[in-house]
N, C-alpha and C positions, 0 to 999 in steps of 0.2 A: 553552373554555379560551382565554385572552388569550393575544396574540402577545407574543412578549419587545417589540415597540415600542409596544404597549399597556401594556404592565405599568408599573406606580408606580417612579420612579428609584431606591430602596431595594431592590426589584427586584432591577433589572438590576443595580446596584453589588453584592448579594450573589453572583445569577450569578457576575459576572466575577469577583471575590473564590475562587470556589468552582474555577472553568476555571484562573486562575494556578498557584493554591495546587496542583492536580492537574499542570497542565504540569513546574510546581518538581520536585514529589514524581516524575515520570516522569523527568525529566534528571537528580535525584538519584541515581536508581536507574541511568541507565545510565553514570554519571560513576562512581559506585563500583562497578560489573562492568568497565569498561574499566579502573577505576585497579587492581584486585587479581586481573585477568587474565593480565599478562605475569608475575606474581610465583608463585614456588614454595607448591605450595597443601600438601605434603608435611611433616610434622614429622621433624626429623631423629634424636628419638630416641624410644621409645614414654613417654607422662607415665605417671607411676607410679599406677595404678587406686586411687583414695579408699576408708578402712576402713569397712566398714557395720558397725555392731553389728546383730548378730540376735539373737532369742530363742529 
């Protein structure tokens, strides 16, 4: 198995394309758990339960 400083430069550009793209997607996720942390997770009133037809 080639070392990443063996590997062809399309390579490693896809690597590192691949590690950003996950870093992003990992700060996305704790940017939106910190942003709707401090906020009321509770509804204030119950929503009215949708009519199923049965048979």
């Amino acid at each position: 198995m080639k070392t990443l400083d063996q590997a062809p430069s399309a390579s490693r550009r896809t690597v590192k394309l691949a590690v950003m793209a996950a870093a992003l997607g990992v700060a996305g996720c704790f940017t939106a758990a910190f942003t709707f942390a401090g906020t009321e997770a509770q509804a204030g009133e119950q929503a009215d339960a949708p009519i199923v037809a049965t048979r």
